[in-house]
C-alpha positions as CSV (number, residue, x, y, z in Angstrom):
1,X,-0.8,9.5,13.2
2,X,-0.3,7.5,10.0
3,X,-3.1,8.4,7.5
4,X,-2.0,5.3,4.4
5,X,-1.2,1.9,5.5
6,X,-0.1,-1.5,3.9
7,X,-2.1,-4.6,4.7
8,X,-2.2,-7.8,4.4
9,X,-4.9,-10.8,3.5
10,X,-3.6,-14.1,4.3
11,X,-5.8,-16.1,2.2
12,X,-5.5,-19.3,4.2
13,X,-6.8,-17.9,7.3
14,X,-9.0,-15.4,5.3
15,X,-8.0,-12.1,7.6
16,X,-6.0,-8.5,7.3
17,X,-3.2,-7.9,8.9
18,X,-1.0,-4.8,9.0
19,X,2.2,-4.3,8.1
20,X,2.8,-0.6,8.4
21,X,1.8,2.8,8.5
22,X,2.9,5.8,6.0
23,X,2.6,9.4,5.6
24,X,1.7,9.5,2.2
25,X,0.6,7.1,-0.5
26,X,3.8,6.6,-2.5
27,X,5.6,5.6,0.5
28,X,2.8,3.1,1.0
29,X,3.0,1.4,-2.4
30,X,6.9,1.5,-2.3
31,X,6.8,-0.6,0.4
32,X,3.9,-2.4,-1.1
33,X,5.9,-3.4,-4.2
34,X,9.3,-4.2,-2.0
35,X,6.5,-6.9,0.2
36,X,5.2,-8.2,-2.7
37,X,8.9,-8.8,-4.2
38,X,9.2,-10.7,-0.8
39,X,5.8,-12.7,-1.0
40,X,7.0,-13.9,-4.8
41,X,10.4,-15.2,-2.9
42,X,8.3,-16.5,-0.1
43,X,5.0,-17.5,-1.6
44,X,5.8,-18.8,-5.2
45,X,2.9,-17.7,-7.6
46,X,3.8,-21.2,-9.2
47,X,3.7,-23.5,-5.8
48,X,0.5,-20.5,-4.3
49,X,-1.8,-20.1,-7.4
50,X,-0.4,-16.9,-7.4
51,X,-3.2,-14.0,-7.0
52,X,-5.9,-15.5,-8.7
53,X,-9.0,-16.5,-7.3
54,X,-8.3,-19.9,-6.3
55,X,-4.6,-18.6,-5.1
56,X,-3.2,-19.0,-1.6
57,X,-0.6,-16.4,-2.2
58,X,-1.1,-13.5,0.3
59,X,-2.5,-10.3,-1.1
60,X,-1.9,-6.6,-0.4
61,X,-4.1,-4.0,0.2
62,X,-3.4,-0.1,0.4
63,X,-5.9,1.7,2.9
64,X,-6.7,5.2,2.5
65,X,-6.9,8.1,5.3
66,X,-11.3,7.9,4.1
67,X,-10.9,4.1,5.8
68,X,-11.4,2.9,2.3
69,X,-9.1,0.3,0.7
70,X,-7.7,-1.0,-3.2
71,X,-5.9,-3.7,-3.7
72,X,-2.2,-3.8,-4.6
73,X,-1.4,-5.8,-7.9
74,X,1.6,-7.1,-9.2
């Protein structure tokens, strides 16, 4: 069972969605920082608003074993 997992928020349709499940928290935000490279490439902070408030650019989201979740900044 995987106990840290990587969401995501699409901010246009407003809802989570995973990506994957880890064993422990640093593999978690590895693959956090190798998705976000991918949303930059993807998502253009300058075309998206990047992740401000007003952005549209997806944002990630580590969730603890607790259920409990942080965001993932970049």
């Amino acid at each position: 069972m995987d106990e840290w997992e990587l969401l995501g928020f699409d901010t246009f349709e407003g809802e989570y969605y995973r990506l994957q499940g880890f064993e422990t928290e640093a593999e978690a935000l590895n693959a956090a920082k190798q998705k976000a490279e991918d949303l930059d490439k993807t998502q253009p902070k300058e075309q998206s608003g990047g992740q401000d408030f007003y952005g549209i650019q997806d944002r990630l989201y580590i969730k603890r074993p607790d259920g409990s979740t942080y965001q993932y900044t970049w």
